[in-house]
C-alpha positions in Angstrom: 5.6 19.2 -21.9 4.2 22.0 -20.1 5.9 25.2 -18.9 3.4 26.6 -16.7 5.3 27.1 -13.2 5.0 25.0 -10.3 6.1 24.6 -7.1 6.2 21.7 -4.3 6.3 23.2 -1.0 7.1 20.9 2.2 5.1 21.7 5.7 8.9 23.1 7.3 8.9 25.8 4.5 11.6 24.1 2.3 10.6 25.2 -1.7 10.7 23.6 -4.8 9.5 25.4 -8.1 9.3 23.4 -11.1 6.7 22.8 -14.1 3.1 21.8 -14.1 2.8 18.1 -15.1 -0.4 16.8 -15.7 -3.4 18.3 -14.0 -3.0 22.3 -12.6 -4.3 23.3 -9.7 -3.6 22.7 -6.0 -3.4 19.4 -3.6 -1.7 18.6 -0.4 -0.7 15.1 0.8 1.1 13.8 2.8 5.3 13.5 0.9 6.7 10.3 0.3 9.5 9.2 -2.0 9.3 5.6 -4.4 12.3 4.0 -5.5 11.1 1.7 -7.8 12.9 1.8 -11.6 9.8 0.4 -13.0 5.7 -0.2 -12.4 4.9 3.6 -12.5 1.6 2.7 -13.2 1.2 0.3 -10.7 2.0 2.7 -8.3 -0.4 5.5 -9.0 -3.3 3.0 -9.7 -2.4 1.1 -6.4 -4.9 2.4 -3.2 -2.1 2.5 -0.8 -1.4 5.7 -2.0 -4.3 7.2 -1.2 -3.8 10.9 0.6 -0.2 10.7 -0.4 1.8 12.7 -2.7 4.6 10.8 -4.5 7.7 11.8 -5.0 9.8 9.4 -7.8 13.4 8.8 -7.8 13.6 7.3 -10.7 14.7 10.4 -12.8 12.8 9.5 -16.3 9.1 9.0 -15.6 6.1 8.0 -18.2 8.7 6.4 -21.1 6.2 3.4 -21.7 2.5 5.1 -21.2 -0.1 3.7 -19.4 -2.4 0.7 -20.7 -5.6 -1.0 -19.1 -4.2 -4.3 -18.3 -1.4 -2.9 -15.7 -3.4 -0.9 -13.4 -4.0 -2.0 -10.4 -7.4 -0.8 -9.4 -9.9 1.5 -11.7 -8.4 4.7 -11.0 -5.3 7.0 -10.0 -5.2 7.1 -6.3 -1.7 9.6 -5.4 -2.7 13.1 -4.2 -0.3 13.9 -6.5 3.1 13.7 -8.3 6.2 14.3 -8.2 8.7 13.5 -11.2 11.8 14.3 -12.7 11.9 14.1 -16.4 8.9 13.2 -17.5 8.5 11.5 -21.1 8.1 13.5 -23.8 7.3 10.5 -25.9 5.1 7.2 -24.9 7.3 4.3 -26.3 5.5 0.7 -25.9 3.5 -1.1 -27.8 1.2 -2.0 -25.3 0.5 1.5 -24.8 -3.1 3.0 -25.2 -2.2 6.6 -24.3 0.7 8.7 -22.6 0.8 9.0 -18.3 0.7 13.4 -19.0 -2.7 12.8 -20.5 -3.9 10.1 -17.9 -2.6 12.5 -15.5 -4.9 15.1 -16.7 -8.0 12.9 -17.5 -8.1 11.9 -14.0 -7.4 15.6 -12.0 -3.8 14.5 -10.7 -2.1 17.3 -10.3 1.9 16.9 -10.4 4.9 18.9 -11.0 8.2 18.2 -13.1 11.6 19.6 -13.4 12.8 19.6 -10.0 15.3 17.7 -8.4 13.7 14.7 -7.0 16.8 12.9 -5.2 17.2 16.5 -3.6 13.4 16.1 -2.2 14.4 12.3 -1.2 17.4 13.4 0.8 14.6 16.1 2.6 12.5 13.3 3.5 15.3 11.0 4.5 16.3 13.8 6.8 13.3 15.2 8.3 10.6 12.5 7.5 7.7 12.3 5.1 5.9 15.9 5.8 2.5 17.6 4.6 3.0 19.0 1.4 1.4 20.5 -1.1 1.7 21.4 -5.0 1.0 24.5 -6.5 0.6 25.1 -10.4 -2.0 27.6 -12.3 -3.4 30.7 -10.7 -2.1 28.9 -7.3 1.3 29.2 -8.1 0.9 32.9 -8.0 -0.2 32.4 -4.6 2.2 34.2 -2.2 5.0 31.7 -0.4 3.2 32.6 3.3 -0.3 31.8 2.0 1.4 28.4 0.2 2.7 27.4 3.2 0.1 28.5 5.6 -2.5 26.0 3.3 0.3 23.0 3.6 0.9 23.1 7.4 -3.5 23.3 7.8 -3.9 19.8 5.9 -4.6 16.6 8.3 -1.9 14.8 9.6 -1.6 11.0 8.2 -1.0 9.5 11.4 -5.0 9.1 13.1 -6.4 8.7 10.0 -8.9 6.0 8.8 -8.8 6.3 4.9 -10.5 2.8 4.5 -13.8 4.0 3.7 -12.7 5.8 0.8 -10.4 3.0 -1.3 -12.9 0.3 -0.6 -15.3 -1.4 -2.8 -18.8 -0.1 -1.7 -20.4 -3.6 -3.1 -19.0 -7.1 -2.4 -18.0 -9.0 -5.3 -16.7 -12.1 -6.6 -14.0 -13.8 -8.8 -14.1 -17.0 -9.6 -11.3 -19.3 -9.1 -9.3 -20.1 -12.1 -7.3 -23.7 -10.9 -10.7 -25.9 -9.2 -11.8 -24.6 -6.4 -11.0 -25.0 -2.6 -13.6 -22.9 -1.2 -15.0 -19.2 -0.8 -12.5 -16.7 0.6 -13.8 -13.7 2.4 -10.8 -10.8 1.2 -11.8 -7.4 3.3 -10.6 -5.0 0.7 -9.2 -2.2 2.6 -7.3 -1.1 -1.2 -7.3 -4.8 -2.4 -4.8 -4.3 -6.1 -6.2 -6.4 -8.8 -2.6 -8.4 -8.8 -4.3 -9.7 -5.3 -7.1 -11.0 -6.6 -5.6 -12.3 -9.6 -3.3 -14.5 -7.0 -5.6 -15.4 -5.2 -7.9 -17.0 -7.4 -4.9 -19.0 -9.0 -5.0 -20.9 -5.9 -8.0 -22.1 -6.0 -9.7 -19.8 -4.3 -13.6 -18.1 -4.7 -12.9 -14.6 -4.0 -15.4 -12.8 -2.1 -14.3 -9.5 -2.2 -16.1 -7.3 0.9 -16.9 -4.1 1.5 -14.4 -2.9 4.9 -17.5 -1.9 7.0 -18.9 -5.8 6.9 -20.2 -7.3 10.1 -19.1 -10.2 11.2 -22.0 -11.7 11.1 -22.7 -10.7 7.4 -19.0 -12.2 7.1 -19.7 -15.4 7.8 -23.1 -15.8 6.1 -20.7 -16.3 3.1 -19.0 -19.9 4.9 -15.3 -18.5 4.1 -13.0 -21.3 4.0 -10.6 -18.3 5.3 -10.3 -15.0 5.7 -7.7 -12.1 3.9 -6.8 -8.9 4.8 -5.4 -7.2 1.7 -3.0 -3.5 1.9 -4.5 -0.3 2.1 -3.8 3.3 3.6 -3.9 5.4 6.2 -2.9 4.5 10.3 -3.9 1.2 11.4 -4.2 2.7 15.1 -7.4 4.5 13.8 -8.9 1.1 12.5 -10.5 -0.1 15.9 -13.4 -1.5 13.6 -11.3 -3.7 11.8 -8.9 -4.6 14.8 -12.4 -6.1 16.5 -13.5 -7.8 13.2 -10.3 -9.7 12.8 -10.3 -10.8 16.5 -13.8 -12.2 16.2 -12.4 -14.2 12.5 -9.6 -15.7 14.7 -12.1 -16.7 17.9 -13.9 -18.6 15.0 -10.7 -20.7 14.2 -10.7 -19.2 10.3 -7.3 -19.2 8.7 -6.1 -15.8 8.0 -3.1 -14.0 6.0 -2.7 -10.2 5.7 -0.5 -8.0 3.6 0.7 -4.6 4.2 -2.0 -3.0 6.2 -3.6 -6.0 6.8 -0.3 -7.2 8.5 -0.8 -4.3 10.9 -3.8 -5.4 11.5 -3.1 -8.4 12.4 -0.4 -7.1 14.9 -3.2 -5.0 16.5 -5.6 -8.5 16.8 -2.7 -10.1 18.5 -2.3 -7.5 20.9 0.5 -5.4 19.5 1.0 -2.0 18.9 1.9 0.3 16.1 4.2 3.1 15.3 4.5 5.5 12.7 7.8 4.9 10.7 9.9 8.2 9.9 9.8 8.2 6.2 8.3 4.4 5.8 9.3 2.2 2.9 8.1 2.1 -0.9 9.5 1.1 -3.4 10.3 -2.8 -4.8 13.3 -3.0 -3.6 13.5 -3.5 -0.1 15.7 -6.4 1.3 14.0 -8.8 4.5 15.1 -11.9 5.9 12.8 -14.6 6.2 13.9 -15.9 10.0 13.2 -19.6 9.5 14.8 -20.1 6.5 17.6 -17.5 7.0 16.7 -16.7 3.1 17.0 -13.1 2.2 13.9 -11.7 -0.4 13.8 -8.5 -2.7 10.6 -7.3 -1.8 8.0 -4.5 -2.8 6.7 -2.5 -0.1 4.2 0.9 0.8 3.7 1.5 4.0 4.6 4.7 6.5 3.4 2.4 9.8 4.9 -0.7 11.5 4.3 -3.3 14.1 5.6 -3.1 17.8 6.5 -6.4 18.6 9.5 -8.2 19.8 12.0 -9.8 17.0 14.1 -12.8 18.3 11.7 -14.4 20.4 8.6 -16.5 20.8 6.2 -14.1 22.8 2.5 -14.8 23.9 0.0 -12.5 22.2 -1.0 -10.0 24.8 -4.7 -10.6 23.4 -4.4 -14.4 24.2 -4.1 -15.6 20.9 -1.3 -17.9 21.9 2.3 -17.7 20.9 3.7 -15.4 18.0 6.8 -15.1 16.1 8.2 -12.7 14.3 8.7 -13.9 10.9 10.6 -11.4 8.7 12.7 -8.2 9.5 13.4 -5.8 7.1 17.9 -5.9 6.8 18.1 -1.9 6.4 16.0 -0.7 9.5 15.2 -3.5 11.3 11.3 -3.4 11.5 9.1 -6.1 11.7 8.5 -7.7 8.5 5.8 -10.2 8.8 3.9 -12.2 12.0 3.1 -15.9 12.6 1.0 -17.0 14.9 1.8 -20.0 16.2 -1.4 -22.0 17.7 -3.7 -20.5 15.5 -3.8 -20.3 11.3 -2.7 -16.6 11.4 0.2 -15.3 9.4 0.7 -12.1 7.5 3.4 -10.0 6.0 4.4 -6.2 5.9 5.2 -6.3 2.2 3.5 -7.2 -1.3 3.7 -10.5 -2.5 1.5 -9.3 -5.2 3.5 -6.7 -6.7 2.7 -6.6 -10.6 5.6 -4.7 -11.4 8.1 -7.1 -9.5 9.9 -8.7 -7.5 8.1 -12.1 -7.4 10.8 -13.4 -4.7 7.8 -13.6 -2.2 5.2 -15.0 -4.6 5.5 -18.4 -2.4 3.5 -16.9 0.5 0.5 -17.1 -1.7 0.8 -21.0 -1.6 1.9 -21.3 1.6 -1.6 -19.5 2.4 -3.3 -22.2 0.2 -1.4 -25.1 2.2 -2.5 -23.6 5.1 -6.3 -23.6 4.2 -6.2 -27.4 2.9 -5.0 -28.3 6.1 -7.2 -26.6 8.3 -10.1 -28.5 5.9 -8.4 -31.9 6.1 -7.7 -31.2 10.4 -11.8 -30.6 10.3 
């Protein structure tokens, strides 16, 4: 473990010095706490982190190393890393090499040894914040000059980060259960997990760049249309917002997770809002309305819809009526949209997530229902 010095410093001047873990250096993202006990890797592989720096309250961080087959894309995405206690030894057998050393490989640079529930309670208090870490020949960088390069970094909010996590070339997975048809998936930070879901169903997956035209869209005769998570504010994805409303004039079936549930909000008509510290981590309880059931679900996101819970509204686009599906029981934000006389639904969480909970792992077949049934209705 390293002792070089460190420090986390937070946009309102609050300090935390520490060690250097992983890469040295300097970054700035924007602060945000994870509460999940497990699926470390998950999280830094997962694209929804992108611009972010992530703060772990889970004290005892990198105990069973990292290994190909849990990652969730091809790379580390977190601006950078906050942790406890960081492992001093990799104990799994599945391990191919320790997270320090990943860290490193990849230019992550991350700090250790401070009090991460202290940070939590910041963020909890104040909201996630622009941050920045400082470690190496930065760290001797005076506090004024630290915190004069923290409060210059971009705001989240207005920012359109799709460009960066998506695939530049489409691509496709085959389905793995007979197949029910090509399904256009707009990767705006699509996780492998996704995918692998997705073609369990039955599905072709066409995974597409997130600057495809509509037309170019559906050249590929999608028997629907997914819109997977991703980062940054959904109010600065205008480009999308249009896209999606020109799938749903078409009459193609559509579900969206995370961002793409935002997304779908927007389509509809709906606005968005920027949450004060957001919610990540898998362990986030939300009530499924028409079934009164309550699910453990895994979630990353710092934006949410604006639209009314409790009733049946009309979609200010004129998409027809909408419900809100699922509210989260510890804030009361919407949790998920269903779109009542069109094939539209989508949810604000991961149904996905690789590291668990799997109590929303149903949504995928209910997707797959809805698909066979708009081909049987044609």
């Amino acid at each position: 473990m390293s002792i070089d010095p460190a420090v986390l410093v937070l946009e309102d001047g609050t300090r935390y010095p520490g060690r250097a873990y992983g890469a040295t250096g300097r970054t700035l993202g924007e602060v945000v706490f994870a509460t999940g006990m497990t699926g470390y890797e998950e999280t830094l592989t997962d694209p929804s982190y992108a611009g972010q720096i992530v703060v772990m309250t889970a004290p005892h961080i990198g105990n069973t190393g990292v290994n190909g087959e849990d990652m969730e894309s091809s790379r580390i995405w977190v601006s950078g890393y906050v942790v406890r206690d960081p492992s001093r030894v990799v104990s799994n057998y599945r391990a191919t090499g320790s997270l320090d050393d990943q860290l490193v490989a990849e230019a992550v640079v991350g700090i250790s040894g401070i009090d991460t529930r202290a940070v939590t309670r910041r963020l909890r208090d104040a909201g996630s914040m622009r941050g920045g870490i400082f470690s190496g020949t930065d760290a001797a960088l005076d506090p004024e000059s630290q915190l004069a390069i923290v409060r210059e970094a971009g705001l989240m909010s207005g920012q359109n980060l799709s460009a960066r996590v998506s695939t530049e070339v489409a691509y496709v997975v085959a389905s793995t259960a007979g197949s029910i048809g090509r399904l256009a998936v707009l990767d705006l930070g699509v996780k492998t997990s996704t995918v692998n879901y997705l073609v369990a169903r039955g599905f072709d997956v066409h995974v597409l760049p997130q600057s495809i035209s509509i037309d170019d869209l559906l050249a590929i005769d999608p028997v629907a249309v997914f819109y997977s998570n991703g980062p940054g504010d959904p109010a600065a994805s205008d480009d999308h917002v249009a896209l999606l409303q020109a799938v749903l004039k078409h009459g193609l079936p559509f579900f969206g997770i995370c961002f793409g549930n935002q997304l779908l909000g927007r389509a509809l008509g709906f606005g968005t809002y920027k949450l004060p510290f957001g919610h990540r981590g898998i362990n986030q309880p939300v009530i499924d309305v028409a079934t009164g059931r309550t699910e453990i679900t895994s979630h990353n996101h710092g934006f949410a819809v604006d639209a009314p819970i409790g009733v049946i509204s009309d979609s200010p686009a004129g998409f027809g009526r909408v419900e809100v599906s699922h509210v989260n029981l510890n804030d009361n934000v919407v949790e998920g949209l269903n779109a009542l006389d069109i094939p539209a639904f989508s949810v604000q969480y991961h149904p996905e997530a690789a590291a668990g909970p799997h109590d929303a792992n149903y949504l995928f077949d209910r997707f797959r229902d809805m698909v066979l049934k708009s081909k049987d209705g044609k």
